[in-house]
Structure formats: C-alpha cells, structure tokens
BANUTI-78008 format. One record per residue (C-alpha): residue in one letter; x, y, z. Coordinates in nm, 4 decimals. Layout:
# BANUTI-78008
   residuo         xx         yy         zz
         A          X          Y          Z
...
This chain:
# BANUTI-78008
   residuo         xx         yy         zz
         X     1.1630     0.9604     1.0858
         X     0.7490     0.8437     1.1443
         X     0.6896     1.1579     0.9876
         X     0.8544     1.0793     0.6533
         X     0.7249     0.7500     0.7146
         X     0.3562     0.8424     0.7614
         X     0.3794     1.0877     0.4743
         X     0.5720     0.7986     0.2148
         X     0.2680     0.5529     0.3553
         X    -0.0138     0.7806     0.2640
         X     0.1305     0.9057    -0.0619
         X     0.1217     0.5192    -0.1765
         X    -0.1882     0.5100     0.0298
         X    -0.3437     0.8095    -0.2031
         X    -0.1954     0.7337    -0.5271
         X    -0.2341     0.3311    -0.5092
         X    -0.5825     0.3053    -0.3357
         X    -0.7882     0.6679    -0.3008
         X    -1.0645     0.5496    -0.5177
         X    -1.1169     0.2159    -0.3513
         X    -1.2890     0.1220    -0.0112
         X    -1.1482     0.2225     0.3385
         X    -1.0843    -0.1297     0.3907
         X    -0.8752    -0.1228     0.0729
         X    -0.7078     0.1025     0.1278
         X    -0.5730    -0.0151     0.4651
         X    -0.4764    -0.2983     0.2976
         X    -0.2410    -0.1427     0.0285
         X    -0.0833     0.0412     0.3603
         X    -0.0315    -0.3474     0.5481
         X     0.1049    -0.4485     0.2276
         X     0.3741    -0.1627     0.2141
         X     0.4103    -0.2294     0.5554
         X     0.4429    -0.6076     0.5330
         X     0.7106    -0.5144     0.2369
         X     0.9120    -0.3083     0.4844
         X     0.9099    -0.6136     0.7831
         X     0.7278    -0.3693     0.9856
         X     1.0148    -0.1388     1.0262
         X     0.8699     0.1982     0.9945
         X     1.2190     0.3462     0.8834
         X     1.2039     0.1315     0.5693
         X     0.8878     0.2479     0.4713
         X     1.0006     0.5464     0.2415
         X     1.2719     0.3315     0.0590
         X     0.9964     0.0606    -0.0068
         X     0.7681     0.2637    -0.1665
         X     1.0366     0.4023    -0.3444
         X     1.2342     0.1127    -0.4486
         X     1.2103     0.1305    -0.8358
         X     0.9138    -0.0690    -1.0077
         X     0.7233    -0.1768    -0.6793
         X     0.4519     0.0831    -0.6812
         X     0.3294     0.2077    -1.0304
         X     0.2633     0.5785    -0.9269
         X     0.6427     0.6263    -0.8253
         X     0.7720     0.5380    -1.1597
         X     0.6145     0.8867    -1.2933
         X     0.6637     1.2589    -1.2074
         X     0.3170     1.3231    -0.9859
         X     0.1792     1.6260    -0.8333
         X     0.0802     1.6728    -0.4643
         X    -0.2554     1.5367    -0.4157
         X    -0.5259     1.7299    -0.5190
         X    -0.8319     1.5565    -0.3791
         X    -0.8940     1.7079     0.0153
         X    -1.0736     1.4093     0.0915
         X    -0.9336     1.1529    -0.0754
         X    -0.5737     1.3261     0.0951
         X    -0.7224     1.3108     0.4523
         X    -0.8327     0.9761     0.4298
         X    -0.4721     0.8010     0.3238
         X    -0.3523     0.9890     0.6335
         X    -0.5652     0.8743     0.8592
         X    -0.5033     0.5240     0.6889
         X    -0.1495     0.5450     0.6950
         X    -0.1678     0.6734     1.0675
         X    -0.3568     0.4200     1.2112
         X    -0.1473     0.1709     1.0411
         X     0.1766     0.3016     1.1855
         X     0.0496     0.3351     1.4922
         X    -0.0443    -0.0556     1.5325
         X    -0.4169     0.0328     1.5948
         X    -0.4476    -0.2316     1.2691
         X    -0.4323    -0.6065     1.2919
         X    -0.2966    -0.7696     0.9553
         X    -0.6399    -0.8740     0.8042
         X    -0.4276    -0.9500     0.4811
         X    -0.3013    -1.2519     0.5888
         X     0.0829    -1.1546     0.5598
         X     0.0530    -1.0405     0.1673
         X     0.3475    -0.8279     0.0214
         X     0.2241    -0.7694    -0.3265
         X    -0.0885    -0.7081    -0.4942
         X    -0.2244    -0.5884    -0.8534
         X    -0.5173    -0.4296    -1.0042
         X    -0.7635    -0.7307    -1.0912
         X    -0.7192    -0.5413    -1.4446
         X    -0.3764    -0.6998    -1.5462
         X    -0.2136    -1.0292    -1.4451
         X     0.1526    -1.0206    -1.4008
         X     0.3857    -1.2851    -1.4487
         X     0.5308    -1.2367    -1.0713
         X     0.1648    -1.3809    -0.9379
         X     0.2101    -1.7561    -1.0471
         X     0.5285    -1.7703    -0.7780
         X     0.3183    -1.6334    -0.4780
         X     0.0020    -1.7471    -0.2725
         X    -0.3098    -1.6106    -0.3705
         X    -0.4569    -1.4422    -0.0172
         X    -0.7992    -1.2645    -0.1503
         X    -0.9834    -0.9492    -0.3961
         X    -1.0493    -0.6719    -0.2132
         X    -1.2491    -0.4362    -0.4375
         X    -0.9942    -0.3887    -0.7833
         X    -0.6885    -0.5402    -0.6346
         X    -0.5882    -0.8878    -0.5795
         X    -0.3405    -0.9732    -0.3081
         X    -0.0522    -1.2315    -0.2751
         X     0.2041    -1.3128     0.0265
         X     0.5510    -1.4919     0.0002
         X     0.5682    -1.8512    -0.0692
C-alpha cells in the first residue's frame, strides 16, 4: 500500500510541480496529502478522483525527465514518511497563479509559492 502511495504522490508530485522550486513542490505533495486527511491509503484515489489534478484528466506517459523523476520521489518520500511539517498552513487546493477559478472565492487564501497559489477549507 505506501508503495502505490509513494508512487501516486510523486506522479502528482512530477506532473503538478517538476518545474517549480523544491519547496514547491513539497507543497503540492502536503496539499495531496492534506486532501487525503493524512491517510496514506487514500492518497492514490485523491489524486485520482476525477477533475482534482489537471494532469490525470489526460492519457500521460511515464516521466521522462531523470531528474525531475528523482526529485518528486524524494519529495513524495519524505512527505510520507512525516520528516515534513505542514508549512502550508492546512491548504487542500491550489492553482497556477495563471488562471483564477471560481472554487477560490469560497476558500482562505494561505500564500504564492512560485506559480501556484494555495487555499485551505473555510
């Protein structure tokens, strides 16, 4: 089970965040995590629950970047592990500061972390 979970968390990891900083990056995997109530099990069907994570609503190919691959790993490992405290304040959604969604004016604004804003719960 943690290894479908570590592999579902960097996959969103890679696909959602590869090109931003390593602290964004652990962010997008909090987020997931914070989506899932910290149950590792749940962490597949979140990032595959339809329309929650834009890169899971096409048909992609395995990653391709070595780098870019080893990093979400170790992201995603050190996530599920614990060995990161929740610097995101609790958030369970973000976007790209390139669109603004509808959803955002119903949740608290926590901070921008390079190209993504994130939210928590109200």
């Amino acid at each position: 089970m943690i290894a479908s979970a570590l592999m579902c968390l960097a996959l969103n990891v890679y696909y959602e965040a590869r090109s931003e900083s390593v602290v964004g990056q652990y962010a997008v995997a909090l987020v997931t995590l914070n989506r899932a109530h910290g149950d590792k099990k749940k962490i597949c069907s979140e990032v595959h629950k339809p329309s929650q994570f834009s890169w899971t609503n096409e048909k992609q190919l395995p990653p391709t970047e070595f780098a870019a691959w080893k990093q979400a790993k170790k992201v995603a490992s050190d996530v599920l592990s614990g060995g990161v405290c929740d610097f995101t304040g609790g958030a369970v959604f973000y976007h790209t500061t390139s669109v603004y969604p509808d959803w955002r004016r119903r949740v608290k604004f926590v901070m921008v972390l390079g190209r993504h804003r994130f939210y928590r719960a109200v």
